[in-house]
Every structure is written in C-alpha cells, then in structure tokens.
C-alpha positions in Angstrom: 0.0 0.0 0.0 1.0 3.8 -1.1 0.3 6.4 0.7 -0.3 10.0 -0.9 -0.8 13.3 0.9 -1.4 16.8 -1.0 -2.4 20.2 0.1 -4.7 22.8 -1.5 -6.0 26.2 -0.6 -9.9 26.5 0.0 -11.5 29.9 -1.5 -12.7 31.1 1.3 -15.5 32.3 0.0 -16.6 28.7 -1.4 -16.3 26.8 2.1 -20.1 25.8 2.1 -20.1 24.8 -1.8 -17.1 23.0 -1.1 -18.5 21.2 1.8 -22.1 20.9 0.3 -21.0 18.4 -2.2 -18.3 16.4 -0.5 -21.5 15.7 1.8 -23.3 14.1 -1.1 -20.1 13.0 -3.4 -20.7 11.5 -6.6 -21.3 8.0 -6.9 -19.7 7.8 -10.2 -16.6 9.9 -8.8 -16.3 7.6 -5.7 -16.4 4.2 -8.4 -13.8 6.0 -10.4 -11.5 6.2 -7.2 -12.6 2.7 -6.5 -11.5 1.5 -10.2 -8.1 3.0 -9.9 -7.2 1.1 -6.8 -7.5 4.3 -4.3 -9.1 4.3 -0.8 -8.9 5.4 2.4 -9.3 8.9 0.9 -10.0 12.0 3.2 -9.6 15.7 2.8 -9.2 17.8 5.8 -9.8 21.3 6.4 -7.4 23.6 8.7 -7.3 27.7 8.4 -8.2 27.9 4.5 -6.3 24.6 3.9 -7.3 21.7 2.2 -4.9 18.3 3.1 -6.2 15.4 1.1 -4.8 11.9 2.2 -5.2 8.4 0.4 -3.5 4.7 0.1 -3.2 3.1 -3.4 -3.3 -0.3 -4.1 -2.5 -0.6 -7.3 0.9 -1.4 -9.7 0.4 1.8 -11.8 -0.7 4.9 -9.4 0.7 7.7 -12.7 -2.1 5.1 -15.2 -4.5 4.9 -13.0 -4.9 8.9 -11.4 -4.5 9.4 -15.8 -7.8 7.0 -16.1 -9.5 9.1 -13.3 -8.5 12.1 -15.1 -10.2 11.0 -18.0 -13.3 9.7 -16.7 -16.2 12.2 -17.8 -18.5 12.3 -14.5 -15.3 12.8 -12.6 -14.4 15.8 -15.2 -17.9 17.0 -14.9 -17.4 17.2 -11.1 -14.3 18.8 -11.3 -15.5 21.3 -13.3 -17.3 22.0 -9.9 -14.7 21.7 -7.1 -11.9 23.4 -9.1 -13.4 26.9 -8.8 -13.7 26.4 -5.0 -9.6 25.7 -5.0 -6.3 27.9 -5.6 -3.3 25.7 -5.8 -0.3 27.0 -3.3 2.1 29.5 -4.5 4.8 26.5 -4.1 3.0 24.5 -6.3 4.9 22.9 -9.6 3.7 25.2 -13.0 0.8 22.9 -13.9 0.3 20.7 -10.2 -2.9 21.5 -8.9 -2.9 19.9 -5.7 0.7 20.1 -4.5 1.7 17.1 -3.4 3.1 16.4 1.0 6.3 14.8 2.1 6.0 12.0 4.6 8.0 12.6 7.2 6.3 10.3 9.9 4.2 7.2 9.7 3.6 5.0 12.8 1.6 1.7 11.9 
C-alpha cells in the first residue's frame, strides 16, 4: 500500500459549496477512485487549507490517477470543485494539488 498526501487552498469564499457536495459525493466519482485502486481517501480542512490523504493499491498509481483524469463524471465534477480551489504559491507550474512529504508514519 501507497500512501499519498497533497495540500490545497480553499477559497474562502466557497467553504459551504465546497462542503455541500463532499456531503453528497458522486457515486460515479467515488467508483472511479474505487477503479483506480484508491481508498482510504480524506480531505481535511485547517485555516483555509485543504490536506487530502489516500493509500493506493495498485501497480500503476501515474495510469490509474490518468484514467480518473479522464473519466467524464469525474471531469464534470471537477468542473465543480476546481473553482472552489487555488493551488499553493509553491506548487509545480501545472500541479494542482501540490503534493506532501511523509516525514512520519507510525503503523
């Protein structure tokens, strides 16, 4: 098992969007995660920031996170939770979510 860890900023001003539909995620997003071998996924919220965590399970996380990526209901919710986002100032030109370093893990 992988574990991934990525940080976001939350437009403040889209909190209660933003939280709206995480309450009632989309089926067809959550089978999409499910098909690319990722579970255990949770996004936290702390002081505007958004830490997503997850554990893959699969041989080919770059193939699979391209599948998700491609998958049109996914896309269409996107095209949602994007405008609720701003991607860190330290973020890579292009990374959206800016990926964490694990510097701890106790199991």
């Amino acid at each position: 098992m992988e574990r991934y860890a990525a940080v976001i900023r939350l437009r403040p001003e889209k909190e209660a969007e933003y939280r709206r539909l995480h309450a009632d995620a989309w089926p067809g997003v959550l089978a999409a995660l499910k098909r690319a071998h990722i579970g255990n996924y949770s996004i936290f919220l702390r002081d505007g920031l958004l830490f997503s965590y997850l554990e893959y399970g699969g041989t080919d996380y770059a193939a699979d996170t391209a599948a998700i990526a491609e998958d049109p209901v996914t896309r269409d919710w996107w095209a949602l939770t994007d405008p609720c986002q701003q991607p860190l100032e330290s973020a890579a030109e292009g990374e959206w979510w800016a990926p964490a370093e694990e510097v701890f893990h106790l199991d």
